[in-house]
ROTIVEX-376323 format. One record per residue (C-alpha): residue number from 1; residue in one letter; x, y, z. Coordinates in nm, 2 decimals, decimal comma, padded with zeros to 4 digits. Example, Ala and Ser with C-alpha at 12.3 -4.5 7.8 and 13.67 -1.06 7.14 Angstrom:
1; A; 01,23; -00,45; 00,78
2; S; 01,37; -00,11; 00,71
//
This chain:
1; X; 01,76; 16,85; 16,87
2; X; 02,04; 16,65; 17,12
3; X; 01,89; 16,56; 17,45
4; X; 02,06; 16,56; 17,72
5; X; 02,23; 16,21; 17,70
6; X; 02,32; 16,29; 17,33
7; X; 02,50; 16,60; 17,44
8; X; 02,67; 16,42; 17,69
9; X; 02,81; 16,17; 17,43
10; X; 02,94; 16,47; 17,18
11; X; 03,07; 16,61; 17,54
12; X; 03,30; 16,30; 17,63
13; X; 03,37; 16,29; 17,20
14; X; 03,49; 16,64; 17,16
15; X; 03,71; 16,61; 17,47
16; X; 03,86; 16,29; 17,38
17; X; 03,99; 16,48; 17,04
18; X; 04,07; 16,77; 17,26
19; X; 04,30; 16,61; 17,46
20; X; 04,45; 16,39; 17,26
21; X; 04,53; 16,77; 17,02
22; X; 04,52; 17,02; 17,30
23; X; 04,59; 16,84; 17,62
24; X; 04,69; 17,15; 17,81
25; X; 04,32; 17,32; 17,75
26; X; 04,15; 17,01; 17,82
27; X; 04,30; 16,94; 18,14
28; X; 04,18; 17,29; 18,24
29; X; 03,88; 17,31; 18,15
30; X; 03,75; 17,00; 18,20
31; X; 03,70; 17,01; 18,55
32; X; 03,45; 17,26; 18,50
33; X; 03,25; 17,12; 18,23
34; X; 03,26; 16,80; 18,41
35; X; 03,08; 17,00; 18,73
36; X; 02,84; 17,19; 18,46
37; X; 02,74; 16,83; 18,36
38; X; 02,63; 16,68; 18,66
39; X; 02,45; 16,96; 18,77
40; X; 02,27; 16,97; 18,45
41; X; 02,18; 16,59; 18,51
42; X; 02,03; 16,70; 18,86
43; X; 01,82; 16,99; 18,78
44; X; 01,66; 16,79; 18,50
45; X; 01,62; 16,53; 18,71
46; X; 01,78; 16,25; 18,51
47; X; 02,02; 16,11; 18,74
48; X; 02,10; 15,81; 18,46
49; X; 02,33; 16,10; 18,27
50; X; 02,48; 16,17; 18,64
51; X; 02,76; 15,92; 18,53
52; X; 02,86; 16,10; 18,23
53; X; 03,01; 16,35; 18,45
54; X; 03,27; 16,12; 18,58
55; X; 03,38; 15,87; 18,26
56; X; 03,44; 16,32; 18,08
57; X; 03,66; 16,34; 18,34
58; X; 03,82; 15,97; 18,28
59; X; 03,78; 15,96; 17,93
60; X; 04,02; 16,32; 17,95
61; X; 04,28; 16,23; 18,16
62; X; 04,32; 15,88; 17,99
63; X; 04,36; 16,03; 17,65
64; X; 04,57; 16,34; 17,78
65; X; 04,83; 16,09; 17,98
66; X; 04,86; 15,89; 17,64
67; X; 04,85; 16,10; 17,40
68; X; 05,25; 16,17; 17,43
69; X; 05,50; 15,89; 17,54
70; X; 05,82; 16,06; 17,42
71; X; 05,98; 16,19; 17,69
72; X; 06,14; 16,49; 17,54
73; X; 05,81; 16,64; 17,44
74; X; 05,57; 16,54; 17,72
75; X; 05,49; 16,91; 17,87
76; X; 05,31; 16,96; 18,22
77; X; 04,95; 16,84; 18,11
78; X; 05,11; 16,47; 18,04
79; X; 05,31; 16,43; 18,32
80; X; 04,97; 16,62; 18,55
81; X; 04,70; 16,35; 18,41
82; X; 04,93; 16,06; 18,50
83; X; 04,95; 16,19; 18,86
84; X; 04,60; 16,24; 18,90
85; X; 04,48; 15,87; 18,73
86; X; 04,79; 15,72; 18,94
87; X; 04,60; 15,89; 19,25
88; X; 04,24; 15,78; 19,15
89; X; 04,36; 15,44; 19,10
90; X; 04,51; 15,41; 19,47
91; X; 04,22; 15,56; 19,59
92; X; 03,99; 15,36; 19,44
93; X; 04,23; 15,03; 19,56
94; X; 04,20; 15,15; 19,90
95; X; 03,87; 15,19; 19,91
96; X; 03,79; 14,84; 19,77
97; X; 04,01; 14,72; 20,06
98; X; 03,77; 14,89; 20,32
99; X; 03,51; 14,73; 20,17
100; X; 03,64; 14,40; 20,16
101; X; 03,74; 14,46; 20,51
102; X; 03,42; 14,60; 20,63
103; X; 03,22; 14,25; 20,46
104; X; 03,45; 13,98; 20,59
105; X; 03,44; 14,17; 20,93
106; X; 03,85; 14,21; 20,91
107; X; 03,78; 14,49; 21,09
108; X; 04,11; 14,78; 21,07
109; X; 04,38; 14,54; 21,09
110; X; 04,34; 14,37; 20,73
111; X; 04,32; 14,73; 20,56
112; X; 04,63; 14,86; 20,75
113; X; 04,82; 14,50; 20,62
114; X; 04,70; 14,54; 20,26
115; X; 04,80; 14,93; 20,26
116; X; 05,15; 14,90; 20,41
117; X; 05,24; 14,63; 20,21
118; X; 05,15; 14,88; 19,89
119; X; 05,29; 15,13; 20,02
120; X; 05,63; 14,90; 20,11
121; X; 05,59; 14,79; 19,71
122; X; 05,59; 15,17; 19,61
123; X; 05,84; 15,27; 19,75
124; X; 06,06; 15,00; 19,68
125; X; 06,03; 15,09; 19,34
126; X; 06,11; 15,47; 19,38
127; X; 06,40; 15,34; 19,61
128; X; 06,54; 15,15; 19,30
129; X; 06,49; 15,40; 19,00
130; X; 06,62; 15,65; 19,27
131; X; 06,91; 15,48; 19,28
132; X; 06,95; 15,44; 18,90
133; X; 06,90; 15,79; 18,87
134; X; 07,21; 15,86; 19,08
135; X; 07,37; 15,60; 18,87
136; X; 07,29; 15,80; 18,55
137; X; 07,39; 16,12; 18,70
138; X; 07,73; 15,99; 18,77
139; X; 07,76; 15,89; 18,48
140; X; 07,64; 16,13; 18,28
141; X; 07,83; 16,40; 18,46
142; X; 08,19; 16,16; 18,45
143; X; 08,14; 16,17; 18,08
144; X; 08,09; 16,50; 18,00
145; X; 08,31; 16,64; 18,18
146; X; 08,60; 16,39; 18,07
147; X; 08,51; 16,49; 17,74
148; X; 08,52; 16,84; 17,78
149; X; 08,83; 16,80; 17,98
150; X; 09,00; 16,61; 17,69
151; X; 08,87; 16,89; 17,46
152; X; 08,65; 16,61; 17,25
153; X; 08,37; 16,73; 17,02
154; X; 08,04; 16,69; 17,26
155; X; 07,83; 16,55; 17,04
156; X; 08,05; 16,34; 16,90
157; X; 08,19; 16,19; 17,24
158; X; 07,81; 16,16; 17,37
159; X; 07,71; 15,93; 17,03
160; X; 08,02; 15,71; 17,11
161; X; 07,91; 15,70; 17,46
162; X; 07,58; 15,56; 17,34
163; X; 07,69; 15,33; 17,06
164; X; 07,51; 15,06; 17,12
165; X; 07,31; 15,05; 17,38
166; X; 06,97; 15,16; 17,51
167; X; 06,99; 15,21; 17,86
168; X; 06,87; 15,50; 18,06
169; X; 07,22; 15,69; 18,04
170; X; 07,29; 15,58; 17,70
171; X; 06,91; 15,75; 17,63
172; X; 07,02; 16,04; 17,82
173; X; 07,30; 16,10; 17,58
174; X; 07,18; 16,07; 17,25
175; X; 06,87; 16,31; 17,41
176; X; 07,18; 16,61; 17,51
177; X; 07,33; 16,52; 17,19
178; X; 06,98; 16,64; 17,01
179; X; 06,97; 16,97; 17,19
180; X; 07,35; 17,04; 17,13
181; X; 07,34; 16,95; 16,74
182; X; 07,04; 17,23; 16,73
183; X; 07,29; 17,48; 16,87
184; X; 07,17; 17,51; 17,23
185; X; 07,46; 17,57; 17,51
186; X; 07,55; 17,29; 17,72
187; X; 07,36; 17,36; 18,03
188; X; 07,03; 17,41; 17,84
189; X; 07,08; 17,14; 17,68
190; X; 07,16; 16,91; 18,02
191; X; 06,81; 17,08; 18,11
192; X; 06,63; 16,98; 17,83
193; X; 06,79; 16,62; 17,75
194; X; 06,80; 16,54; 18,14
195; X; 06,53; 16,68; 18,27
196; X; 06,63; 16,42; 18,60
197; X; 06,92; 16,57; 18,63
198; X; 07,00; 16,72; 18,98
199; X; 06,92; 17,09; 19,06
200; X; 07,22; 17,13; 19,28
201; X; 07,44; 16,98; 18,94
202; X; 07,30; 17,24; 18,69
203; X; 07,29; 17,56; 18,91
204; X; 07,65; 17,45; 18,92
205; X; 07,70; 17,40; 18,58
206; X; 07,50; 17,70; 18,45
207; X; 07,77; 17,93; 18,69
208; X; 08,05; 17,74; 18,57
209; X; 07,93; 17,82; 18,22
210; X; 07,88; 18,17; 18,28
211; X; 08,26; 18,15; 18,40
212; X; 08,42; 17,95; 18,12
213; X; 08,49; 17,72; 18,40
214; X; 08,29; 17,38; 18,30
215; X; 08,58; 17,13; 18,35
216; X; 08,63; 17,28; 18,70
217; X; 08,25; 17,27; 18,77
218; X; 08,20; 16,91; 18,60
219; X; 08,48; 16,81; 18,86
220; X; 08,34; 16,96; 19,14
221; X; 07,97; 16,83; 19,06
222; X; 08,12; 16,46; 19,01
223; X; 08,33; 16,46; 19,36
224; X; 08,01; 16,57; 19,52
225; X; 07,87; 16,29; 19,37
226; X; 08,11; 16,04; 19,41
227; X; 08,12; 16,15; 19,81
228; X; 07,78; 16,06; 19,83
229; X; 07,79; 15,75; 19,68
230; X; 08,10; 15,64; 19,87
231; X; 07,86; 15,77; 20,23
232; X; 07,53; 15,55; 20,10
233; X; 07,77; 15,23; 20,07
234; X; 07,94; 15,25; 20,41
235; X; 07,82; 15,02; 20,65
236; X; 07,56; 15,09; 20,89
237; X; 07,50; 14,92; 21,20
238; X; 07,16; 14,93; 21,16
239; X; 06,88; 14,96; 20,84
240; X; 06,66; 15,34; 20,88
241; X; 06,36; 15,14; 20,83
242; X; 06,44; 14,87; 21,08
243; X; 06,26; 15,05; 21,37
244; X; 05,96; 15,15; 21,15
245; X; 05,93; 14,81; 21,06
246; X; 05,92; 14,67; 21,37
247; X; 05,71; 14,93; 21,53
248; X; 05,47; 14,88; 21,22
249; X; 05,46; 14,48; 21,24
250; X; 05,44; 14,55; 21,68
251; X; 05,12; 14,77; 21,64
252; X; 04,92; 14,50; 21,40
253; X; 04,97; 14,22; 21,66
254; X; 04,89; 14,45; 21,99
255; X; 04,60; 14,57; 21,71
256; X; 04,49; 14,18; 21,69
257; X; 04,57; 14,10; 21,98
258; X; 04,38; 14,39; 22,17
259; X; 04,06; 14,29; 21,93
260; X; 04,04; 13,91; 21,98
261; X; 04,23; 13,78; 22,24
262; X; 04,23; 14,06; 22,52
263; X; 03,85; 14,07; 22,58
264; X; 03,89; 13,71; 22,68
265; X; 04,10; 13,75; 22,88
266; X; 03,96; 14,03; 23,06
267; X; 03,62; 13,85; 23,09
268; X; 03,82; 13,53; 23,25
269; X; 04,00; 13,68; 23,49
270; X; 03,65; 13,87; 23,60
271; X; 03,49; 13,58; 23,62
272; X; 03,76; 13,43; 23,86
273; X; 03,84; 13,65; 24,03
274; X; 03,51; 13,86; 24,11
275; X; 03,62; 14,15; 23,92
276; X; 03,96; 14,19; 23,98
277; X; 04,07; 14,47; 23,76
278; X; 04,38; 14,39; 23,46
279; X; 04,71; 14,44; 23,54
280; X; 04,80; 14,90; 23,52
281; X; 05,05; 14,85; 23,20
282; X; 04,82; 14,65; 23,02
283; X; 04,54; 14,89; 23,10
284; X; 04,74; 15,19; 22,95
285; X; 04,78; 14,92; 22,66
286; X; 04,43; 14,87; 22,59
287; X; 04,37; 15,27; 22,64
288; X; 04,59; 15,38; 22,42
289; X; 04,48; 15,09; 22,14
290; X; 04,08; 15,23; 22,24
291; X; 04,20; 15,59; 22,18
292; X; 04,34; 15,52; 21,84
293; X; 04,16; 15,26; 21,69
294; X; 03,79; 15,23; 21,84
295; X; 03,69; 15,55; 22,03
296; X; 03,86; 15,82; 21,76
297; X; 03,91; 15,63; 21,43
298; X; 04,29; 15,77; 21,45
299; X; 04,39; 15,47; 21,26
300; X; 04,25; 15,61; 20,97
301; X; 04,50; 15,89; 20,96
302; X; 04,77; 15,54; 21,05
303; X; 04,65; 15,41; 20,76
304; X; 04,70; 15,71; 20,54
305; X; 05,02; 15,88; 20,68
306; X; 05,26; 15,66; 20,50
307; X; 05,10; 15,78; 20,17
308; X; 05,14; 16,13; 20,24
309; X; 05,53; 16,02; 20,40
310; X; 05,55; 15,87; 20,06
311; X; 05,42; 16,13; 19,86
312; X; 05,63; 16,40; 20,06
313; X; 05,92; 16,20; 19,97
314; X; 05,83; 16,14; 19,58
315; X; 05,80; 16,53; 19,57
316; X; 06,12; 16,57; 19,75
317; X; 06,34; 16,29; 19,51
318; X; 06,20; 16,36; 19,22
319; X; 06,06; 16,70; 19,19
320; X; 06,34; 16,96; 19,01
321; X; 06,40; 17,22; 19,29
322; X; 06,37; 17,57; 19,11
323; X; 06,62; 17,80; 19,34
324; X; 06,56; 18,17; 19,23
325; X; 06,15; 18,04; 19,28
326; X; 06,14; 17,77; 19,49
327; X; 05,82; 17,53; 19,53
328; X; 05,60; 17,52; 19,82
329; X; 05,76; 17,18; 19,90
330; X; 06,11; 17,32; 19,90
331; X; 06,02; 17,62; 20,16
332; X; 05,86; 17,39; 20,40
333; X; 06,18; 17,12; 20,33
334; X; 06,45; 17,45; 20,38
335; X; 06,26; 17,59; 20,68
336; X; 06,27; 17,26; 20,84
337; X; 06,62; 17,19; 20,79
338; X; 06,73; 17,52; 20,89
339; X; 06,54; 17,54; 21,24
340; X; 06,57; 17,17; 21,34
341; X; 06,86; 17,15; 21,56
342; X; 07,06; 16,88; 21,47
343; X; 06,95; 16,93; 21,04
344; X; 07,09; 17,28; 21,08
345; X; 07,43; 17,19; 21,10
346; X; 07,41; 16,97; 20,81
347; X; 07,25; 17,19; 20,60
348; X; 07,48; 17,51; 20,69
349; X; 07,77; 17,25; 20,64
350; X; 07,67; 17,14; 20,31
351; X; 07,55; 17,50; 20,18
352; X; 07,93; 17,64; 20,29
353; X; 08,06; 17,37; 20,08
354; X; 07,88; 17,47; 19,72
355; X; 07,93; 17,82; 19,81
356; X; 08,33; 17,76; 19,86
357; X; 08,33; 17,51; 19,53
358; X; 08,19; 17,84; 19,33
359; X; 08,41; 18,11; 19,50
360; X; 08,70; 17,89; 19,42
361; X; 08,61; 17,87; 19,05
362; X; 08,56; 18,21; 18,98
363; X; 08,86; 18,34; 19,19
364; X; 09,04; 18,16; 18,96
365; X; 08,89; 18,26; 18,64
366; X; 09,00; 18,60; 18,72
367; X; 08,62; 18,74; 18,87
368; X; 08,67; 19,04; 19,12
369; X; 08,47; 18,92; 19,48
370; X; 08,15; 19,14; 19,44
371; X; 08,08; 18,88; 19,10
372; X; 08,19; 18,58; 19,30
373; X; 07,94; 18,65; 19,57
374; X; 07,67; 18,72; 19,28
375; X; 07,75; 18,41; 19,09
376; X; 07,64; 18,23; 19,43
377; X; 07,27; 18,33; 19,46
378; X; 07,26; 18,13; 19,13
379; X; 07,36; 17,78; 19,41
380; X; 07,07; 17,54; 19,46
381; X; 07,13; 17,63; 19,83
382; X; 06,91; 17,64; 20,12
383; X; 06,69; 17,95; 20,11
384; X; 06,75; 18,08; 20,44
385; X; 07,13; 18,01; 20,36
386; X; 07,04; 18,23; 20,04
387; X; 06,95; 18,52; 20,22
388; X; 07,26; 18,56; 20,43
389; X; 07,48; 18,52; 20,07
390; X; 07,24; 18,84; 19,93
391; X; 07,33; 19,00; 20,25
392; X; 07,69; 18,95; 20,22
393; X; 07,68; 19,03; 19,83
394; X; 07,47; 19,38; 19,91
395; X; 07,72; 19,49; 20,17
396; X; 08,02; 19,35; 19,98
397; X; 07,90; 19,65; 19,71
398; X; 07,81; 19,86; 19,97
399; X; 08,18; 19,91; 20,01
400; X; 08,20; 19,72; 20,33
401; X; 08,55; 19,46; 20,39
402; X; 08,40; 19,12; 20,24
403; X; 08,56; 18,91; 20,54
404; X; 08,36; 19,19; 20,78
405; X; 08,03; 19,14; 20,57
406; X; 08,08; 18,75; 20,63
407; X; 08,07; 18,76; 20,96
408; X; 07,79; 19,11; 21,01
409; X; 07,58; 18,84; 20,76
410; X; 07,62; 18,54; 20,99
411; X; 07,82; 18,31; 20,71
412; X; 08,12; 18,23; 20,94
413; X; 08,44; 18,31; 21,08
414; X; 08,63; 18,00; 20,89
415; X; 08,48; 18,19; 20,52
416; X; 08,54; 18,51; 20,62
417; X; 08,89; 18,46; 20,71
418; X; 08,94; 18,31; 20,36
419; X; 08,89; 18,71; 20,28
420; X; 09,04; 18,87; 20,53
421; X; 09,37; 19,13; 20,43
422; X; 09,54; 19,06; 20,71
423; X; 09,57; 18,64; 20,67
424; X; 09,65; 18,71; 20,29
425; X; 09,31; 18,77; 20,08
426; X; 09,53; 18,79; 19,75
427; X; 09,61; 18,33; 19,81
428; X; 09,18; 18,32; 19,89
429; X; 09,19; 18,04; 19,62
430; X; 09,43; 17,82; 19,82
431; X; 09,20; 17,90; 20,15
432; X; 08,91; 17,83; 19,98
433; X; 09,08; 17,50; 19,84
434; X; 09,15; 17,40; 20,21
435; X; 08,86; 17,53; 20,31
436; X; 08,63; 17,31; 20,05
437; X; 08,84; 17,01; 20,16
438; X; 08,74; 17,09; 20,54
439; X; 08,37; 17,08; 20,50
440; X; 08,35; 16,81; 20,29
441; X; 08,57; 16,55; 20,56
442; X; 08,38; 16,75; 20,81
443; X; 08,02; 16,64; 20,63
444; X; 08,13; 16,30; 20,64
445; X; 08,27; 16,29; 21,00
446; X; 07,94; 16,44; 21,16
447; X; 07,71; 16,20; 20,95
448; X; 07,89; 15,92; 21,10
449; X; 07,90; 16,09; 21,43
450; X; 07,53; 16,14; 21,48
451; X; 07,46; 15,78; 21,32
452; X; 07,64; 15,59; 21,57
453; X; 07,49; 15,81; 21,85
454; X; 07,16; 15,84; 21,77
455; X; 07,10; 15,48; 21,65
456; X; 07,19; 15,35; 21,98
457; X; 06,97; 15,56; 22,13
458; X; 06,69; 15,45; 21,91
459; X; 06,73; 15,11; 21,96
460; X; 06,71; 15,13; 22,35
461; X; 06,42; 15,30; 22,32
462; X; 06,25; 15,05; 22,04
463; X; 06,35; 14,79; 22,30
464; X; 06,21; 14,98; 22,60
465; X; 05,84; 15,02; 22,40
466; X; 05,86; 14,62; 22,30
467; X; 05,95; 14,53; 22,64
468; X; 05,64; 14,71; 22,78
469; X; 05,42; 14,62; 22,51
470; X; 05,51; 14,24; 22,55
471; X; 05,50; 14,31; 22,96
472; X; 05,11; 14,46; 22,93
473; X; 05,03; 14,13; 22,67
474; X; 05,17; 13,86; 22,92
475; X; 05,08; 14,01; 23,30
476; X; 04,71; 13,89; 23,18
477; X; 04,77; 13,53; 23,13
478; X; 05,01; 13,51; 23,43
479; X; 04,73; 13,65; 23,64
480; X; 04,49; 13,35; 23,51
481; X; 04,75; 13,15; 23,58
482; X; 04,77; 13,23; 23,92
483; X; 04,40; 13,17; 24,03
484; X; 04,40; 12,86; 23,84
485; X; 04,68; 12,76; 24,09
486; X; 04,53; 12,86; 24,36
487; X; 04,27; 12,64; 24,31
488; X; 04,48; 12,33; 24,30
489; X; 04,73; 12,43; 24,56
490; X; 04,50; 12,61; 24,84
//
């Protein structure tokens, strides 16, 4: 009969063939058996077989993460067990760093240099293969829908495409190319070749399918595209992260500076000056450095914060929006964006201009307006901005005037006038043409707008913070300064 270590062997055994055959059941279940294990080990009091419990759970996700690397057939479980080891191993790196810390007697401000530079690292990275990933979307989407617009066999033209070479698009196209070949339609097989490919794009795509209107979509996706390229290359009078970088690299030296040189001080000028109390801004200084460092171990959540900004932001970039169900993540995104003052615009802006790219296409493929409007709750469009398009689509069949329902569903006077009977409904297309032309200078114009107003704005008050930081750090010294003048000129 197995004793309990032996059992614990055939456990880590059977789950290492179980997840390299079965990795969806194994990284279910494995949690539990893992837990089952090490209470086992406690109540028979053999703490040794304690460890087993973690190197199951190891052992699992190791095999489970590896036990697929093509991309076209690695299924949730794969991609779940790489998340989870990727998030052990930072753990476990930031906790070595505490250590570290903790034995050299670093105290906070080595951890909080080691973490951001990680975190700096990491998201340099993402920043890069986010930026080929808009590459390959461009180009992806430029070459099917020149192909489809010079009427070329698809998989033909995408095998051409990727004739020798193996990069990430030419990947991409031999990947479509399979799913085409088997017989699936186009969009499917975008979504199962590219699974990258952007959610906006393909809700596109799958309503310009449903409306034989592909070349028209393709074109409309790849201006899009092309617009936002052209906006992320235009100069910008100053970097986004140049304020978080020198607010970052201002709160490690007030951090060293309030550690090992301030208490010096301080005990100097007492001694000099029979307790003459430190100047008022650098008491707020070294209040405010007490309150989130020493007295509530707020740095802590310092330290973390740029994880969880950078996991927020991984989700975000690279997490396939799902519009008819959307993720948690993409709630929380569309509510924010939708209440936020200044984001609202942007995001009503930018939501107008899908819908008006998709009215366009299907009033010229000959849809009446009630299918128009329904072909839009298919848009990868903000979900509060979704609710007023079912609104308009439930009274537009209710038998109500569409340009009336516009405006009763709070979508606009400028779309509902592209409906109205009275300014020529019957030329909509040519409004809506105008219209999609409108938003999308208009887009441009405000982004612009609001950068060279708000950066200014930002920089005085980066300025303002450094100046009083650097006024608190110096008022000390001049202080000692003084009495030791007033000792040699009386």
């Amino acid at each position: 009969m197995l004793d309990m270590t032996g059992i614990a062997v055939v456990l880590v055994l059977v789950y290492a063939v179980l997840g390299y055959f079965k990795p969806g059941v194994a990284l279910v279940t494995v949690a539990f058996v893992a837990l089952a294990l090490g209470f086992a080990a406690v109540v028979a009091d053999e703490m040794e077989n304690l460890l087993f419990a973690p190197l199951l759970l190891l052992v699992t996700l190791i095999v489970v993460a590896v036990s697929n690397r093509d991309p076209d057939s690695r299924n949730w479980a794969h991609r779940w067990a790489s998340w989870i080891l990727v998030t052990i191993a930072s753990l476990l790196l930031i906790a070595s760093i505490f250590v570290v810390a903790e034995v050299i007697g670093a105290g906070p401000v080595l951890p909080l240099f080691a973490v951001l530079g990680i975190v700096a690292v990491i998201a340099s990275l993402v920043s890069y293969g986010t930026s080929s990933g808009k590459a390959v979307s461009m180009q992806v989407i430029s070459t099917l829908g020149a192909s489809m617009k010079q009427n070329l066999p698809l998989p033909m033209a995408l095998e051409c495409a990727a004739s020798g070479r193996d990069d990430a698009s030419a990947r991409t196209f031999r990947r479509i190319k399979k799913w085409l070949v088997q017989g699936y339609p186009l969009v499917h097989s975008i979504q199962r070749g590219y699974p990258q490919c952007p959610s906006r794009a393909l809700a596109m795509l799958a309503a310009g399918e449903r409306l034989g209107q592909l070349p028209a979509a393709f074109e409309a996706i790849r201006t899009d595209l092309k617009a936002r390229a052209l906006e992320r290359r235009r100069l910008r009078p100053v970097h986004p992260f140049y304020p978080v970088v020198i607010l970052t690299i201002m709160f490690l030296l007030i951090l060293a500076i309030m550690t090992f040189v301030m208490p010096t001080f301080k005990a100097v000028l007492e001694e000099m000056t029979g307790g003459t109390p430190l100047p008022a801004p650098t008491r707020v200084l070294i209040a405010i450095t007490g309150l989130l460092v020493y007295d509530t171990h707020l740095w802590l959540l310092l330290v973390l914060s740029p994880l969880v900004v950078l996991l927020i932001w991984l989700c975000g970039h690279r997490g396939r929006r799902r519009p008819q169900e959307p993720h948690m993540f993409s709630l929380v995104g569309d509510f924010l964006k939708w209440h936020l003052p200044l984001l609202h615009w942007f995001e009503v802006n930018y939501s107008t201009l899908q819908t008006v790219e998709l009215l366009k296409l299907s009033l010229r493929a000959g849809s009446p307006v009630d299918e128009a409007i329904a072909g839009t709750l298919e848009l990868d469009v903000n979900h509060y901005f979704r609710k007023q398009l079912t609104c308009w689509h439930g009274r537009v069949q209710g038998g109500i005037d569409v340009a009336q329902a516009a405006r009763d569903c709070g979508l606009g006077t400028a779309l509902a006038w592209a409906f109205d009977t009275s300014a020529g409904a019957a030329h909509a297309p040519a409004v809506l043409d105008m219209l999609e032309s409108f938003y999308r200078s208009n887009y441009s114009y405000r982004v612009n707008l609001a950068r060279f107003i708000l950066w200014p704005c930002a920089i005085v008050g980066l300025g303002l913070t450094v100046g009083f930081v650097v006024l608190a750090i110096f008022l000390p010294g001049m202080m000692v300064l003084g009495q030791m003048a007033s000792y040699v000129y009386p």
